[in-house]
C-alpha positions as CSV (number, residue, x, y, z in Angstrom):
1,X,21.5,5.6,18.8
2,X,21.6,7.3,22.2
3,X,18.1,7.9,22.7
4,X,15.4,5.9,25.5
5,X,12.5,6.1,23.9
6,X,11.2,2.7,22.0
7,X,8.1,3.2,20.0
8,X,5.5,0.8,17.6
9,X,3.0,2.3,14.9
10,X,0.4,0.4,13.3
11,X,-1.0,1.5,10.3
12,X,-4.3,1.0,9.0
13,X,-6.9,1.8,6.8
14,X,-8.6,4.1,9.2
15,X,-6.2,5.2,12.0
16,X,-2.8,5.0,13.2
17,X,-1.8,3.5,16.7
18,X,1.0,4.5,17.7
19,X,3.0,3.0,21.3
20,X,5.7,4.5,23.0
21,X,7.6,2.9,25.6
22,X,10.7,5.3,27.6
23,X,13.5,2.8,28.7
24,X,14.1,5.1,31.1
25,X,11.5,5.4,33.2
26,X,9.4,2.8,32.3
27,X,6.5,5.2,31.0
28,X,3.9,3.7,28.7
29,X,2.1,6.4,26.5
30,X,-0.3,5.4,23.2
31,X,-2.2,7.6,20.8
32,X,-4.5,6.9,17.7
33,X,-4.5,9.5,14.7
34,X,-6.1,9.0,11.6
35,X,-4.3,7.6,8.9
36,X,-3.4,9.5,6.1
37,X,-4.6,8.3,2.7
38,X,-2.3,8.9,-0.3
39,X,1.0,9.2,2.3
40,X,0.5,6.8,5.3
41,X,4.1,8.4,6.3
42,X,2.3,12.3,7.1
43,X,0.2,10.1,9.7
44,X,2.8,8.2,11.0
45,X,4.6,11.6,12.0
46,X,1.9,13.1,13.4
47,X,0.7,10.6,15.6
48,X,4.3,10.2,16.7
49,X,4.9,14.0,16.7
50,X,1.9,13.9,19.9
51,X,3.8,12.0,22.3
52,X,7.5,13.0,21.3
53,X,8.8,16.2,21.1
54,X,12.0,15.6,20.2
55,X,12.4,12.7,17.5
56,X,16.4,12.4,18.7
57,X,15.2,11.0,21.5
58,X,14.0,7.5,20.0
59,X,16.2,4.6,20.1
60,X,13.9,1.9,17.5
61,X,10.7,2.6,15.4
62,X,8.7,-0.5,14.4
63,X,6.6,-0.4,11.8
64,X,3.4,-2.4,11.2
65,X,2.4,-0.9,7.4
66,X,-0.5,-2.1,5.1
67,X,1.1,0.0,2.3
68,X,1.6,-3.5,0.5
69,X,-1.6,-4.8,1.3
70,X,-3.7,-1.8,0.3
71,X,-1.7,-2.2,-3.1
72,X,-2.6,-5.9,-3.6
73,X,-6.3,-5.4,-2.4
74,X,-6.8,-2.6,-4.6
75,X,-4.4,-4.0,-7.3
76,X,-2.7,-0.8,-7.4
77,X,0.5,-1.8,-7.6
78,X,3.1,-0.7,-10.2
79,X,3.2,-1.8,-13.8
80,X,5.1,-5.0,-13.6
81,X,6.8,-7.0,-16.5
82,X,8.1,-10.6,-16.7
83,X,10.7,-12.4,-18.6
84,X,10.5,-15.9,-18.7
85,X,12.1,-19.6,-20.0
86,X,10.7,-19.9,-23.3
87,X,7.2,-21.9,-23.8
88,X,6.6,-20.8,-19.8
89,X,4.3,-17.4,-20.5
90,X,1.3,-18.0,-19.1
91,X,2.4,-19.9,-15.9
92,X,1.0,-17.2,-14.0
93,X,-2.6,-17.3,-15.6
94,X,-2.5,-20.7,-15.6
95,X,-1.4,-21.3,-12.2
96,X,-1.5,-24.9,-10.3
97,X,-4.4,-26.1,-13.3
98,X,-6.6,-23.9,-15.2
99,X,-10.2,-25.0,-14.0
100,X,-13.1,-22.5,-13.0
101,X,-13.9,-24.0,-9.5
102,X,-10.8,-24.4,-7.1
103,X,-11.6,-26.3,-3.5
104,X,-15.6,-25.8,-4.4
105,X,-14.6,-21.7,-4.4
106,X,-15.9,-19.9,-7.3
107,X,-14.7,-16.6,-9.3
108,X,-12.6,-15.5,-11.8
109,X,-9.2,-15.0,-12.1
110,X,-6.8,-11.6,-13.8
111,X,-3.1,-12.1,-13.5
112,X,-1.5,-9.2,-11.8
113,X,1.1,-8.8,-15.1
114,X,-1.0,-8.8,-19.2
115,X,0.0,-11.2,-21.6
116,X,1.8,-8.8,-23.6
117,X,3.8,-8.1,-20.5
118,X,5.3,-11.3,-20.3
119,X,8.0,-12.2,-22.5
120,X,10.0,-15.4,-23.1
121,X,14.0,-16.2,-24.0
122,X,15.5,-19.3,-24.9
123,X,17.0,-21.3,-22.0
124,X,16.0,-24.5,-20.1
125,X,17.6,-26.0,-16.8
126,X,16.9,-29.6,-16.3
127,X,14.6,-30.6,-12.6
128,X,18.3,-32.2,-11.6
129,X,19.9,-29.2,-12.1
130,X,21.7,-29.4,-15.2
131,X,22.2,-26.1,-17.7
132,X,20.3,-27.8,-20.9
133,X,20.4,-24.5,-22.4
134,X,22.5,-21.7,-21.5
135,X,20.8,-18.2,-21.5
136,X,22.5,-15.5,-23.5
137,X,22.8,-12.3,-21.5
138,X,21.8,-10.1,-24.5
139,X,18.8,-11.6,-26.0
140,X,17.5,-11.1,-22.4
141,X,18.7,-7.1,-22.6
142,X,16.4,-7.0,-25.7
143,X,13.4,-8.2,-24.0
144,X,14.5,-6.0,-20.9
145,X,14.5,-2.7,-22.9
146,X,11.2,-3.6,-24.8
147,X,9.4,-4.5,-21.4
148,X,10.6,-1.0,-20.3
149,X,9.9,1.3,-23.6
150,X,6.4,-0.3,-23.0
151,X,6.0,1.4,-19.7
152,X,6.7,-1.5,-17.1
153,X,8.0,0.0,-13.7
154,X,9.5,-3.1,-12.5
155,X,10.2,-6.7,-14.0
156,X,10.5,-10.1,-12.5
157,X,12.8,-12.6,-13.6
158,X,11.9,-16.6,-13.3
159,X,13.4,-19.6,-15.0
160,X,11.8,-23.0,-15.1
161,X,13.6,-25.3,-12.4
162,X,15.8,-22.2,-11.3
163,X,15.2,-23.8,-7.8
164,X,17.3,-26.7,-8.7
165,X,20.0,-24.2,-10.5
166,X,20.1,-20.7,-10.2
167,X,22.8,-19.8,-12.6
168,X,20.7,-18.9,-15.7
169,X,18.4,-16.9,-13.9
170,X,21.8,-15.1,-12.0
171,X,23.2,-14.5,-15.3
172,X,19.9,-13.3,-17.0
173,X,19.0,-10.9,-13.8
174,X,22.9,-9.1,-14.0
175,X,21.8,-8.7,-17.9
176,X,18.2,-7.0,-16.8
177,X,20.0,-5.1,-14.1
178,X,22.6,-3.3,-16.5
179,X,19.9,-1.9,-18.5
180,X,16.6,-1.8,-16.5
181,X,15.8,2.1,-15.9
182,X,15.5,1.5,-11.8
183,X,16.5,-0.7,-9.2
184,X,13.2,-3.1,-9.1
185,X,14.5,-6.1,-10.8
186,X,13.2,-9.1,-9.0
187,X,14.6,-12.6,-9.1
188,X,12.3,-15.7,-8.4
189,X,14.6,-17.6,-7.0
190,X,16.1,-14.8,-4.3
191,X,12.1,-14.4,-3.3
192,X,11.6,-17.9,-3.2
193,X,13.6,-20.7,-4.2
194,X,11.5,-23.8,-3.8
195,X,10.1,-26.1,-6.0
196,X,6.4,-25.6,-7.8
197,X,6.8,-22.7,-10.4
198,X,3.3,-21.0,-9.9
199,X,4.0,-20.9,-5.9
200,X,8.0,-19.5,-7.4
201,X,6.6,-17.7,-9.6
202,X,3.5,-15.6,-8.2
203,X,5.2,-14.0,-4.7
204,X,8.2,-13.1,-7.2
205,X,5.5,-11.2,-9.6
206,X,4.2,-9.9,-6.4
207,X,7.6,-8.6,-5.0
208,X,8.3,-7.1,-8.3
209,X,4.6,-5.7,-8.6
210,X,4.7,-4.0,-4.6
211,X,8.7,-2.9,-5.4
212,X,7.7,0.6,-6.4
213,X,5.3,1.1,-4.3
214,X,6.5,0.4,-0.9
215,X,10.2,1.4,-2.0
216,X,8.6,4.9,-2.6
217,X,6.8,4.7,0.8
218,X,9.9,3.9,3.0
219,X,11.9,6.7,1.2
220,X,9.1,9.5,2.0
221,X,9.1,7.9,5.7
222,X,12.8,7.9,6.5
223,X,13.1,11.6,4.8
224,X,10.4,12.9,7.1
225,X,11.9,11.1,9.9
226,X,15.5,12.6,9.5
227,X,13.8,16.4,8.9
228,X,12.6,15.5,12.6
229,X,16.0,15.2,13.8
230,X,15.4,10.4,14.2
231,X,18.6,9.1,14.1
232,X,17.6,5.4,15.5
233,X,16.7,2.4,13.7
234,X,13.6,1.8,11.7
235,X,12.4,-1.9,11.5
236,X,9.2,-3.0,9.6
237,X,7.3,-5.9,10.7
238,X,7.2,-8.9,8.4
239,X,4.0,-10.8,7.8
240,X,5.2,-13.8,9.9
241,X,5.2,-10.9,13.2
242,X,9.3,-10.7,13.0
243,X,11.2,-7.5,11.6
244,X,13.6,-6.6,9.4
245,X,15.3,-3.3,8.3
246,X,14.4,-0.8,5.4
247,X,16.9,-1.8,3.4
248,X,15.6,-5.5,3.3
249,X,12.1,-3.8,3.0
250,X,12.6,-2.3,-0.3
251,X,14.4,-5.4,-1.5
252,X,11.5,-7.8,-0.6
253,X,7.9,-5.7,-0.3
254,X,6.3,-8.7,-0.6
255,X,7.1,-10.0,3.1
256,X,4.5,-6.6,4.4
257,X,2.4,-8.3,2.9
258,X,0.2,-9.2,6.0
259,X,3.0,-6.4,8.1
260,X,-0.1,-4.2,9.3
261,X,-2.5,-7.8,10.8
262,X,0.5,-8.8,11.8
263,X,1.6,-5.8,13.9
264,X,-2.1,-5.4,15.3
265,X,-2.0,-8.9,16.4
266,X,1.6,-8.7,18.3
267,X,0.3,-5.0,19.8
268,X,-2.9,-6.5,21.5
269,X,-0.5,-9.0,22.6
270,X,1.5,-6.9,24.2
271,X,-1.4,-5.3,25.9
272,X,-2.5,-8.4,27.2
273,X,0.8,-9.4,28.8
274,X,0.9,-5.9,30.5
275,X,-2.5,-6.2,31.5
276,X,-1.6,-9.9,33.4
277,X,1.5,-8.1,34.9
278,X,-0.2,-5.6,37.0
């Protein structure tokens, strides 16, 4: 990474910002483009493309992206499936309590993943920790295989009080992993491993459910990158305003969750502080 050049793009709905900062001289450039429905990465290389001529010449891309969000808002995430401790289906439908009215809100309620797409084996870790009943690594290949002959894209894994001991959810997830047609296998307790299954449970779903998606995105974005001649590094912005790389993008889509807000929020930012400096 030899280049100056340090740039931010925001992706929205409607339009793409894009900030450019050279190290080297100090120069502060910014353009708008409009977002590119279908393949928010076209945008993002165009709007780039205005203020860059040569793409070896960037050091670090952020990315602010509402490729996750759009999914979730217009539920248009992939076909998800879930495997599950045994008498545990319908945690997701049922969430904290099943009642019509939650904080004086109204409105109904449709789990991201069908009934039929979640599935149950027989296992059971106790709330101290201890392995009541181990899992067995091929009963969980069946239900692996159906969930994927059924046309699920991508399938979460979560195990009742897998918080307080992971190791029937590890060895059920290598089990999934050795037969599951792609890489988006999600495990509830690498997304979140805290206490309160629906909390566990529903940003897992939601990791598995934005996998393909986002996965695809980054892929399309880093290829038209490259054909540019970019060499640097590409960081996406979390929801909480930090980054991380692609890699850990694709692995956990459901941190962009809130990436694009958050990106608008730390850009305006950043105009503000430039704005008290001069």
């Amino acid at each position: 990474m030899s280049g100056t050049i340090v740039i931010g793009v925001d992706v929205g709905g409607t339009f793409t910002d894009v900030f450019v900062y050279n190290e080297a001289t100090g120069q502060v450039e910014t353009t708008k483009v409009p977002s590119t429905r279908g393949d928010q990465s076209k945008g993002f290389i165009e709007g780039i493309g205005r203020k860059v001529a040569d793409f070896s010449d960037i050091r670090t891309l952020v990315h602010g992206t509402t490729v996750g969000t759009n999914a979730l808002l217009e539920r248009k995430g992939a076909r998800t499936g879930i495997i599950t401790t045994e008498g545990f289906r319908d945690v997701l439908e049922m969430r904290r309590r099943d009642r019509p009215s939650t904080w004086g809100l109204r409105g109904s309620f449709v789990p991201v993943v069908s009934r039929p797409d979640r599935v149950e084996v027989a296992e059971r870790v106790l709330a101290d920790g201890t392995v009541l009943h181990a899992v067995d690594p091929e009963a969980v290949k069946v239900q692996a295989r159906a969930l994927a002959e059924a046309g699920c894209e991508a399938v979460c894994v979560f195990f009742i009080n897998g918080y307080a001991n992971e190791e029937n959810e590890r060895v059920a997830v290598e089990a999934v992993r050795s037969v599951w047609p792609t890489t988006y296998v999600t495990a509830a307790t690498e997304i979140l491993p805290e206490i309160r299954e629906f909390e566990r449970l529903s940003t897992a779903t939601l990791n598995a459910y934005l996998q393909p998606v986002v996965s695809s995105y980054l892929d399309r974005l880093e290829q038209g990158l490259a054909a540019k001649g970019f060499d640097g590094e590409l960081l996406i912005v979390q929801s909480n305003g930090g980054v991380m790389g692609v890699g850990t993008a694709k692995n956990f889509p459901v941190r962009t969750a809130l990436s694009g807000p958050a990106a608008g929020v730390d850009r305006k930012s950043t105009r503000l502080n430039s704005s008290h400096q001069i």
